[in-house]
C-alpha positions in Angstrom: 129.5 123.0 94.4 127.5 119.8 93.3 124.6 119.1 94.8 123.5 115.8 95.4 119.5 114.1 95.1 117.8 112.9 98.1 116.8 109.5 98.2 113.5 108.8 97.0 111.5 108.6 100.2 109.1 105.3 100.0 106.6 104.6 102.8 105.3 100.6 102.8 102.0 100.1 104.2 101.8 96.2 105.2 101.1 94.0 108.1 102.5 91.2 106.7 106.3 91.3 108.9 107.9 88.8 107.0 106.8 90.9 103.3 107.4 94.4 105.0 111.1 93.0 105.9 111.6 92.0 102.1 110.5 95.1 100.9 112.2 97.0 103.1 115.4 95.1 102.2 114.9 95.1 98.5 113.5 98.9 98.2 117.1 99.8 100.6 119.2 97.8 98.8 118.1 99.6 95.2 118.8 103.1 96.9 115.3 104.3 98.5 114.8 105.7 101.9 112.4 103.5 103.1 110.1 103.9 106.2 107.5 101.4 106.7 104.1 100.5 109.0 102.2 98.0 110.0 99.0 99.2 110.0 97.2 102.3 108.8 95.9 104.1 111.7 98.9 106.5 111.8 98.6 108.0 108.4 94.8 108.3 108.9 96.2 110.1 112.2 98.9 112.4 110.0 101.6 110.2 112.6 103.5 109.8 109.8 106.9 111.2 107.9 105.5 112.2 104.1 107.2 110.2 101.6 107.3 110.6 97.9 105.4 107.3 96.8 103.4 105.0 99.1 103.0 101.0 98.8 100.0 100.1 100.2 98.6 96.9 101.4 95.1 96.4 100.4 93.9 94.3 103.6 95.3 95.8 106.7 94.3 94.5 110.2 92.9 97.9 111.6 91.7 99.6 108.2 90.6 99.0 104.8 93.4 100.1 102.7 91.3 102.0 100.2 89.9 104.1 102.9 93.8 104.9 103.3 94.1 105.6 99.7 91.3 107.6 99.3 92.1 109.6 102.8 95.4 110.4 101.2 93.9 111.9 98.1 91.4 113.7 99.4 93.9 115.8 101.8 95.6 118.9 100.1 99.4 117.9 101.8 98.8 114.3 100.4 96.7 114.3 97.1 100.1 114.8 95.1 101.6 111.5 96.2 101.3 108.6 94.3 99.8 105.4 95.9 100.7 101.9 94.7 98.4 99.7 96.2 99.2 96.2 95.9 96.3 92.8 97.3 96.9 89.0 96.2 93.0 89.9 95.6 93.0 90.6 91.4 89.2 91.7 92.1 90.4 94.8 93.7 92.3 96.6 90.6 88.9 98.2 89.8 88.4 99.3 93.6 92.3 100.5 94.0 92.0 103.1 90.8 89.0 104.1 92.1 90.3 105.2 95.2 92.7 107.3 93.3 95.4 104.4 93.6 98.0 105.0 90.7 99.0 101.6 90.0 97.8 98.0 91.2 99.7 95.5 91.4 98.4 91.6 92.3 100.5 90.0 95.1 102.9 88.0 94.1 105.0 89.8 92.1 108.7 90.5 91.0 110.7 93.3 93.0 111.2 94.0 89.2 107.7 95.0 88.5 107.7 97.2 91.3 110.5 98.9 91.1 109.2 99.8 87.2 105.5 100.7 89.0 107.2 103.2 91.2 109.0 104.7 88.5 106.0 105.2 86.4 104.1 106.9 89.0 106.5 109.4 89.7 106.0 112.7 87.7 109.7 113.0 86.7 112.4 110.6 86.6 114.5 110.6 89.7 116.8 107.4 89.0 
């Protein structure tokens, strides 16, 4: 009997409707399982399914992104989870890594170079 992989479960941070939509779209339509928010408050309240990889928006209406980031790694059921944190701020690469952030990436960008940042963050290749 064959057994079949999961979808690679992708939570997007952004408040941004109209860029959450797209991603959500885009991430779908290349075979995720995508859940998305549009704020942080819930994962800094555990209100939130665990994914496998988070994108996370830098500037977030209710709180700082890299407190998110940072929250995530410094919890034992969350450290292991890659964070891509993306901002159309390129002064906040430095700040992203050193929240523990495994990849940056400078709003705008090409689904492209996301879809190649969520495969390098991942410990194994799953697609």
């Amino acid at each position: 009997m064959a057994t079949t992989k999961r979808p690679l479960k992708i939570l997007v941070v952004e408040d941004d409707p109209d860029i959450l939509n797209a991603l959500n779209i885009a991430l779908g339509s290349v075979g995720f399982d995508v859940d998305v928010l549009l704020n942080g408050k819930c994962i800094l309240e555990n209100r939130f399914t665990v994914p496998d990889i988070v994108i996370l928006d830098k500037r977030l209406p209710d709180v700082d992104g890299l407190e998110i980031c940072e929250y995530l790694k410094s919890k034992p059921n969350y450290e292991a989870i890659p964070v891509i944190m993306i901002s159309a701020s390129p002064k906040m690469k430095e700040k992203a890594m050193e929240s523990g952030a495994a990849v940056f990436i400078e709003k705008p960008f090409a689904m492209q170079q996301l879809v190649n940042a969520i495969r390098q963050s991942l410990p194994e290749p799953v697609f």
